[in-house]
C-alpha positions as CSV (number, residue, x, y, z in Angstrom):
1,X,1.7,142.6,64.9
2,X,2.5,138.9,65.9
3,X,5.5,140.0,67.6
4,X,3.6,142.6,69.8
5,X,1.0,140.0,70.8
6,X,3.7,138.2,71.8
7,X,4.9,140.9,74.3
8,X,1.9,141.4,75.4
9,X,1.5,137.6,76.7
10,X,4.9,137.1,78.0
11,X,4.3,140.8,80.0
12,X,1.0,139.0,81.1
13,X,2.8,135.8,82.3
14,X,5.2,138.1,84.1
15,X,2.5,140.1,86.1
16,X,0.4,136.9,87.0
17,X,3.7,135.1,88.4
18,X,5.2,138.4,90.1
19,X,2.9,137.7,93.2
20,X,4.6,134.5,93.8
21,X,8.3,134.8,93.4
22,X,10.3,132.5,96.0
23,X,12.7,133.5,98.3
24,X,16.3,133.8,97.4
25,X,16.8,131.1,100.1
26,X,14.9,128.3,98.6
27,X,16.0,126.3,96.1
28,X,14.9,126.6,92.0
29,X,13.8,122.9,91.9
30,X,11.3,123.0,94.9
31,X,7.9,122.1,93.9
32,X,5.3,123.4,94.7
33,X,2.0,122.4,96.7
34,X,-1.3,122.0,95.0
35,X,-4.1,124.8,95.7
36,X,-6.7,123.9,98.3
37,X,-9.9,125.8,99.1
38,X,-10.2,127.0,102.8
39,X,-13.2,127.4,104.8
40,X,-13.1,131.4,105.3
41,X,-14.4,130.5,108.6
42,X,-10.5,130.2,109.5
43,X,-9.2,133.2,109.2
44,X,-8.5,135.2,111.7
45,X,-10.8,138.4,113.5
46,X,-9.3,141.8,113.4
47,X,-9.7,141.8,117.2
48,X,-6.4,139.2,117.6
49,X,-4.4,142.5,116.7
50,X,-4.3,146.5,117.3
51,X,-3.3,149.2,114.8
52,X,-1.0,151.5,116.1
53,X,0.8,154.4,114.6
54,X,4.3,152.0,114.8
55,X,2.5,149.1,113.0
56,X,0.5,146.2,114.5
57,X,1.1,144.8,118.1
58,X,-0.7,141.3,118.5
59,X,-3.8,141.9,121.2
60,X,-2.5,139.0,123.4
61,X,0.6,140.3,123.7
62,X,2.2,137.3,121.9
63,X,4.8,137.3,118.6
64,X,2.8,137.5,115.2
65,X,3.2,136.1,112.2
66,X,1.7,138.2,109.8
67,X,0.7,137.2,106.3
68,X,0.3,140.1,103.5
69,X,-1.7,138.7,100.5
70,X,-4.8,138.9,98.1
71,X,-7.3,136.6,97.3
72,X,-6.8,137.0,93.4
73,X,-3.1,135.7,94.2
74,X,-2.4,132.2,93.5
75,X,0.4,131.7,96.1
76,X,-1.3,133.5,98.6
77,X,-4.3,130.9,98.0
78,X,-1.8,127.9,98.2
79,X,-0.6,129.7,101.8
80,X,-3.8,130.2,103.1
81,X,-5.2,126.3,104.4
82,X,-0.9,126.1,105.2
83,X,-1.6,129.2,107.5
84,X,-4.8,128.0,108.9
85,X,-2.9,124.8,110.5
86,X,-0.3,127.0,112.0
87,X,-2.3,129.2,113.5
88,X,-4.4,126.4,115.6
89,X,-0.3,124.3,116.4
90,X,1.0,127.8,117.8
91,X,-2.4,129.0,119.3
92,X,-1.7,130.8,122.8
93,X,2.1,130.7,121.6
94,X,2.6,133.5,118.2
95,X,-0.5,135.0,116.7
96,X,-1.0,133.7,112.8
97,X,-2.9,137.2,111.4
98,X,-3.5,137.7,107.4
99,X,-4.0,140.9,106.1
100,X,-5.6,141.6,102.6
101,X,-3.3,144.2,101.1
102,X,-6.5,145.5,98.9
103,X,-8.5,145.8,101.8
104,X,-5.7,147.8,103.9
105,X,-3.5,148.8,101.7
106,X,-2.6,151.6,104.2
107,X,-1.0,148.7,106.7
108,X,1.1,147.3,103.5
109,X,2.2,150.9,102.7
110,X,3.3,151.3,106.1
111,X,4.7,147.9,106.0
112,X,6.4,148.8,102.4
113,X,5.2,145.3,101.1
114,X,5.9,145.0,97.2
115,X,5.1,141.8,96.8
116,X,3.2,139.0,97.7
117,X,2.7,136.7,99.9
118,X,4.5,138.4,102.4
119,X,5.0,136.8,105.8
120,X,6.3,139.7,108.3
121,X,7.8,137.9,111.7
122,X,7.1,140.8,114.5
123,X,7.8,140.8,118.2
124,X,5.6,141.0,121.0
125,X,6.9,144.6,121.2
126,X,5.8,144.9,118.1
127,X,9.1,145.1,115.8
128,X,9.6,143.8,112.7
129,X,12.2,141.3,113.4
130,X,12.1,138.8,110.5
131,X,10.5,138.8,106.6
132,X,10.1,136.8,103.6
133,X,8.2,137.2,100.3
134,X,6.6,134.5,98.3
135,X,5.4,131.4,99.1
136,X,7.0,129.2,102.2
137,X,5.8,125.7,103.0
138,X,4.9,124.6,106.7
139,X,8.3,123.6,107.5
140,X,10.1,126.9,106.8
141,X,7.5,128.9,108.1
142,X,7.5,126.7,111.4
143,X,11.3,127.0,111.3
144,X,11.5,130.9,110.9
145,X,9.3,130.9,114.5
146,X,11.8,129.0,115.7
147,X,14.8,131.2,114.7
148,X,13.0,134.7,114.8
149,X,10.1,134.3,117.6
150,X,10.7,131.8,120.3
């Protein structure tokens, strides 16, 4: 009986870290930023992007940055006040749009997102150019625009 509680605490541990598993480009010793609450004020109106039947095309016409996540996950909590800060140093540059995958879980079909966060990098043509999964500080994030949008 032990042995199955046991099982049943590691499989817990497994699901409530799954959201948050880093890149294969980062390094294992990284740590990792401490959560901060956002003002929900920040994020972003629908209206910054359109729906199409080929994805989402920012509304602007600019590059997007688009972050797939949920508020029950912990990374995607730790990106949120890191996406916020983007959004207003590239405004008028590349569009910085989150997407609840419980909300629209249609768009993260569509978008075949598996885990989360997931930051997908997309054109102003609105092509997927660029992805990762899990959580990305500032830096990489700023330096993925760099490599993938500008």
């Amino acid at each position: 009986m032990k042995r199955v509680f046991l099982a049943g605490v590691a499989l817990t541990a497994l699901l409530f870290t799954a959201c948050g598993s880093k890149n294969a480009s980062e390094s294992a010793g990284e740590d990792s930023a401490t959560v901060v609450e956002v003002d929900e004020t920040a994020s972003p109106a629908a209206e910054e992007y359109k729906v199409t039947d080929n994805g989402i095309v920012s509304a602007n016409g600019l590059p997007m940055v688009v972050d797939f996540s949920a508020e029950w996950c912990p990374p995607c909590r730790q990106l949120k006040p890191i996406f916020a800060d983007l959004k207003k140093e590239y405004a008028g540059k590349v569009d910085f749009v989150s997407i609840d995958v419980d909300n629209n879980s249609e768009l993260a079909e569509q978008y075949k997102i598996e885990s989360i966060p997931a930051l997908v990098y997309i054109n102003p043509d609105g092509k997927e150019v660029f992805r990762t999964v899990g959580f990305r500080e500032g830096a990489q994030i700023k330096a993925d625009v760099a490599a993938h949008l500008e």
